[in-house]
N, C-alpha and C positions, 0 to 999 in steps of 0.2 A: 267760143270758137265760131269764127266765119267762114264761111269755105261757099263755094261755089261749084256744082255739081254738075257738070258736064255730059248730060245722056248721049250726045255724040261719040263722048273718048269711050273708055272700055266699062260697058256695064258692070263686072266684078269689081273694077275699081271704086266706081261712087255706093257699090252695096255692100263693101267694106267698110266705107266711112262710116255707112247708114248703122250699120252692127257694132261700130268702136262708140261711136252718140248711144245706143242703146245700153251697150254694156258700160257707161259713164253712167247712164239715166240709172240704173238700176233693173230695167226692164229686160236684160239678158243675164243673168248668172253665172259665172265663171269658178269654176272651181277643180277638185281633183277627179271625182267620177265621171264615168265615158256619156250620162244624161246629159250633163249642160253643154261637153263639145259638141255631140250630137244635135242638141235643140240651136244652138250657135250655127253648126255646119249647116242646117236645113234651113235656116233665114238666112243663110246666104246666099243659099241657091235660089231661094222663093225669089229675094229681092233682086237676086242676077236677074232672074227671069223675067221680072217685072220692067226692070228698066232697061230690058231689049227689045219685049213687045213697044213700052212706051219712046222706045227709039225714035220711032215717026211720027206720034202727037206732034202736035202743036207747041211751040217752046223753045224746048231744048235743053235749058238750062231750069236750075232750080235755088233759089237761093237756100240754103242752108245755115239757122240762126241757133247759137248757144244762149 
């Protein structure tokens, strides 16, 4: 997968993508107990947050390689 990630559009969006690549990699866990939605739900917000402070770096975009 290629994608291209746009820190100008909606930060929730590209740290969606970021979480769906993690949980493919095997590095998020997805299953029936409330622990992995939880651990799931908090990387997403970490990563919301991350890629609204880095809104105004330098960039913009990021490529994104599978």
């Amino acid at each position: 997968m290629t994608e291209i990630v746009n820190l100008n559009n909606t930060a929730a969006t590209a740290a969606l993508q970021v979480v769906i690549e993690l949980i493919r990699a095997g590095d998020l866990k997805i299953g029936g107990s409330g622990e992995e939605a939880a651990s799931i739900i908090a990387t997403h917000t970490q990563l919301t947050e991350h890629f609204k402070a880095a809104r105004g770096s330098a960039g913009g975009s990021i490529p994104v390689t599978r």
